[in-house]
N, C-alpha and C positions, 0 to 999 in steps of 0.2 A: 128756598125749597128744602135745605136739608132742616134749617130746623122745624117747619111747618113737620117734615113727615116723622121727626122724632118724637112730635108732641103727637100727634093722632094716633102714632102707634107705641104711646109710653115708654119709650128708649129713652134711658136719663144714664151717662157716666160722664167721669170726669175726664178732663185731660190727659193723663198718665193714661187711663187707660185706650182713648184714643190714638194714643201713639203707640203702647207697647201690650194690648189685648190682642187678643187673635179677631176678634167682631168690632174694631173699632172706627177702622176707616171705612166712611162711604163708599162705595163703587157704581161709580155711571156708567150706562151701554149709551155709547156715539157711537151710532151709525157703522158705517163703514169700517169708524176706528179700532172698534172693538170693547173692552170693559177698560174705563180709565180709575186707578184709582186717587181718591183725595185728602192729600194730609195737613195738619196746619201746626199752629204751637200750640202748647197748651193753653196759653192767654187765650189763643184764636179760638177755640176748641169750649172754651170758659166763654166767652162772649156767646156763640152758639148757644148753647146751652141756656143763657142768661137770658135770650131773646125769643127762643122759642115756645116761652109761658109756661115756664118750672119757678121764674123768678127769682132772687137771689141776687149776687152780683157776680161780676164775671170771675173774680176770684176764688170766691169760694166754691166755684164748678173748675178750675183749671187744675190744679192739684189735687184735690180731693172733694169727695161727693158730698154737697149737704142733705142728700136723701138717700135710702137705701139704692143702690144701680139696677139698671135693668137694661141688661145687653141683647141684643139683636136675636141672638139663639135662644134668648129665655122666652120673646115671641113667638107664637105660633107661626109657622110658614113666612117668617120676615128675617130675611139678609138688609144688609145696607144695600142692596145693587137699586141704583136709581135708573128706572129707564125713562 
């Protein structure tokens, strides 16, 4: 789910910045729960990246970007909040 909607909406960063951007981690609305949010490593975060049809390997997305980035706010009207 998360990489599908990072490819239709051309969200590409790498790892570092999934963990220490301000637009990096997903956030899901559950229900009742409220907004949860999701974080992983940067390998995890590189494999994302690697599967959601940017291509590459999962390395070369966990540390640093092999294509220019494009963060969530540099989208028109797109946060990560998954509902």
């Amino acid at each position: 789910m998360i990489a599908n909607r990072l490819f239709v909406k051309g969200i590409k960063f790498d790892g570092s910045y999934h963990q220490e951007g301000k637009y990096g981690c997903p956030l899901f609305k559950v229900n009742d729960l409220g907004v949860l949010k999701w974080s992983c490593s940067s390998r995890y975060w590189g494999e994302i990246m690697s599967s959601s049809g940017y291509g590459y390997a999962y390395d070369e997305w966990a540390w640093q970007s092999p294509e220019e980035p494009v963060t969530p706010d540099m989208v028109e009207e797109e946060g990560l909040l998954i509902e």
